[in-house]
TINU-847809 format. One record per atom (N, C-alpha, C, O): x negated, y negated, z. Coordinates in steps of 0.1 Angstrom, whole numbers, plus 5000, padded with zeros to 4 digits. Example, Ala and Ser with C-alpha at 12.3 -4.5 7.8 and 13.67 -1.06 7.14 Angstrom:
2
486850575078;487750455078;486850335078;485850335085;487250225071;486350115071;487150005079;486649895080;
# end
This chain:
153
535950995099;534651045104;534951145115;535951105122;534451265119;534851375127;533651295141;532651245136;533751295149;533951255163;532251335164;531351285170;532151435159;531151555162;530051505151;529351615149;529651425145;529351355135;527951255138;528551175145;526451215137;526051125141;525251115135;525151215128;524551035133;523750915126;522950815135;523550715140;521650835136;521550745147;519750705144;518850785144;519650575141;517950505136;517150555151;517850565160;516050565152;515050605158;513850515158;513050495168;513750475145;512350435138;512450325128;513050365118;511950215128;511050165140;512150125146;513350145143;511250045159;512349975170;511949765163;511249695156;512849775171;513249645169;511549555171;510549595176;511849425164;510349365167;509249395164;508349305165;509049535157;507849525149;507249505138;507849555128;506149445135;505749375125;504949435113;503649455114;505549475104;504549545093;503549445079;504349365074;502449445073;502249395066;503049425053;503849515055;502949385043;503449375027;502549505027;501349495031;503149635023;502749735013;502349835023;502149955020;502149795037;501949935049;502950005050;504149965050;502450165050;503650245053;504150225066;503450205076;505450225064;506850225075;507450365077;507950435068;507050405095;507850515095;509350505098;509650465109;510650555087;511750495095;512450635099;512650715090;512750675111;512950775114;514850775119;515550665119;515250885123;516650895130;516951005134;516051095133;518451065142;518851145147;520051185138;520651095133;520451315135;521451325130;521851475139;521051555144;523251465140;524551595148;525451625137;525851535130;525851725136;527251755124;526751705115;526851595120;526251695103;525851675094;524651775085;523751845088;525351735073;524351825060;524551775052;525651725053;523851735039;523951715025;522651585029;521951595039;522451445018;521751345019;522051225028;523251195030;521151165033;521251045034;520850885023;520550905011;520950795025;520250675021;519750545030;520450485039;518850545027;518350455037;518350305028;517950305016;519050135035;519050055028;518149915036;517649905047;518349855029;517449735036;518549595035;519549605028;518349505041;519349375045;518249265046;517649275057;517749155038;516849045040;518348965051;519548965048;517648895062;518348825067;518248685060;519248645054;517748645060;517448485053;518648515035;519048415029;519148645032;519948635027;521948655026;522748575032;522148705021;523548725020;523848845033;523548955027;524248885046;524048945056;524649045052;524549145059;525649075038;526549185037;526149255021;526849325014;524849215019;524449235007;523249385012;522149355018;523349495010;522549605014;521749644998;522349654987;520249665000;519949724987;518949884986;517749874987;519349974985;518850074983;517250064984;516549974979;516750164993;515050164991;515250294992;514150314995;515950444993;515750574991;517250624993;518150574999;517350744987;518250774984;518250924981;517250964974;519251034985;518551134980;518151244991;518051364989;517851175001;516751235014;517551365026;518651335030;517251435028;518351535029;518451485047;517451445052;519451505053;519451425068;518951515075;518351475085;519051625075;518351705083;516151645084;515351665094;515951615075;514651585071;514051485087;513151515095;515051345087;514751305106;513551175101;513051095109;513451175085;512051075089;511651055073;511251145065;511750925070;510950875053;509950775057;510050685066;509150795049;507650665046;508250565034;508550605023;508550445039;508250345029;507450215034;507150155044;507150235013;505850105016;506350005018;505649915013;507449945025;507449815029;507249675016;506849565018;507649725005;507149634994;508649544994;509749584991;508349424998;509649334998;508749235003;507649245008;509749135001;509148965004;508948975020;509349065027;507948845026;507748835042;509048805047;509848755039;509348835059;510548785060;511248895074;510548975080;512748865075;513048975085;514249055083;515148995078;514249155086;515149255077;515449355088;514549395096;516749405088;517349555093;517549625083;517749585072;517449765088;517449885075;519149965082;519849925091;519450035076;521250115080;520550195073;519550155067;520850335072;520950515072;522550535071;523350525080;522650565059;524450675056;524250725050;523550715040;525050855056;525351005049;526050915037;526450805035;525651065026;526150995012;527151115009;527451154997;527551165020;528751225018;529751245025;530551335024;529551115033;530651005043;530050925048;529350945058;530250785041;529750675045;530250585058;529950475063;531250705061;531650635078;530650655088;530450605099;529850745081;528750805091;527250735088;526350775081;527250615098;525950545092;525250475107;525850465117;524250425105;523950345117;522950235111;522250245101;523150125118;522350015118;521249975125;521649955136;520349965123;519349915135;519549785142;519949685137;519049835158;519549735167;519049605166;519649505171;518149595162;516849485159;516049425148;515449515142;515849315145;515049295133;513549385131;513249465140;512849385123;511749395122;511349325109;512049315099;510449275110;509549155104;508249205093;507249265097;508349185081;507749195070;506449095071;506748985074;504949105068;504448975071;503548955057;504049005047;502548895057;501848895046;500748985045;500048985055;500349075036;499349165040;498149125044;497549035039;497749205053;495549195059;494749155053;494449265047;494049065048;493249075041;492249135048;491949125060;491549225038;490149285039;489549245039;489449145031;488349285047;486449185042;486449255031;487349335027;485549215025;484649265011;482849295015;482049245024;482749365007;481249425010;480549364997;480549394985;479849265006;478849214994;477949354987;477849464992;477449304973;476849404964;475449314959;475649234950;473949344965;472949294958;473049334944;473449444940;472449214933;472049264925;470349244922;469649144922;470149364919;468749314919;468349264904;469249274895;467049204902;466749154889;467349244879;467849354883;467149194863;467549274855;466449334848;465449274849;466549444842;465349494834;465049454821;465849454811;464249434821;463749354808;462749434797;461749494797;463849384787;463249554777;462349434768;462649314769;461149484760;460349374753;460149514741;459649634743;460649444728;460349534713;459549414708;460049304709;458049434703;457049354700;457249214703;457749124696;456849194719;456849084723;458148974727;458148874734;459549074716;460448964718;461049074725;461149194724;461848924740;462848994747;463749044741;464049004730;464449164747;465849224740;466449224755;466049244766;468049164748;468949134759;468549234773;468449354771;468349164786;468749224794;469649284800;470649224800;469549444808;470649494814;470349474833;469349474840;471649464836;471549484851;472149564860;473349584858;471749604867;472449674873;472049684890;471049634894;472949734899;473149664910;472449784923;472149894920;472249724936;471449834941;470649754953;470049654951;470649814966;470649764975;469549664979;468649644971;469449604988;468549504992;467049514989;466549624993;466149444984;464749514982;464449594976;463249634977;465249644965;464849754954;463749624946;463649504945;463149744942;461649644931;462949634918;464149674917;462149554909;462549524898;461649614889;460549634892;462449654877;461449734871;461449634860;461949524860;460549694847;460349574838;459649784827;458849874830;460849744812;459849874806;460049834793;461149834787;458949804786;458449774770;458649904761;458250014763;459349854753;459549964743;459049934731;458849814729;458750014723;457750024710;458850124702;459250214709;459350104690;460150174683;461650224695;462550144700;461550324695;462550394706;462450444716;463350504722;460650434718;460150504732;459850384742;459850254740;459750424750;459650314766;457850374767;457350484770;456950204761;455750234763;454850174772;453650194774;455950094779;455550084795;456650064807;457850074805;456150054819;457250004826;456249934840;455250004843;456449834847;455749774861;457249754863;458249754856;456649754878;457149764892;457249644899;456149644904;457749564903;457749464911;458349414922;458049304927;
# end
């Protein structure tokens, strides 16, 4: 490795905590260098010398990749090497922590009654459809293929 040479993580720092599937900015510094980097990942709870590819390809001059963080909860260091001297690499100083993702609220959805179609007297399946609080119910009689009534309720 030439002395004039560097490689150096930036992003994130140590300690912080991402959910499952949030983008991760992982950023770095590079000096004397041109061609790609790869950026790899390390589960600690596993084999400590087992590194597995999450990008590859990325030109070092670039300074900065988004990954979705898609990997088990858990705690993990990422390493950055030139892939065209792998003497030239850095590790991060610190864990950071994978967690389980946020759950979201959900937005309830009224549904209001269903409309009720009547062909001589006999119901025909109702349809429903959905629509905010307090909408009337409509109600429309059909005769052959025309709609020969409809109330409001």
């Amino acid at each position: 490795m030439d002395s004039t040479q560097l490689l150096e993580t930036t992003n994130p720092v140590g300690g912080q905590g991402f959910p499952i599937g949030t983008p991760v900015s992982i950023g770095w510094n590079s000096k004397g260098l041109t061609g790609t980097a790869k950026i790899e990942i390390n589960a600690l709870f596993g084999n400590p010398f087992l590194w597995e590819t999450i990008a590859s390809g990325i030109p070092v001059e670039a300074g900065s990749y988004q990954w979705g963080a898609l990997v088990l909860p858990g705690n993990y260091r990422l390493r950055i090497t030139s892939e065209l001297d792998s003497s030239v690499m850095d590790i991060m100083r610190d864990n950071i922590v994978i967690t389980e993702p946020i759950a979201r609220p959900t937005t309830p959805t009224s549904t209001v009654p269903a409309i009720e179609y009547h062909y001589s007297g006999t119901p025909i399946t109702p349809l429903s459809r959905t629509a905010g609080p307090g909408s009337p119910r409509v109600e429309e009689s059909l005769c052959g293929s025309e709609i020969r009534g409809r109330s409001i309720h």
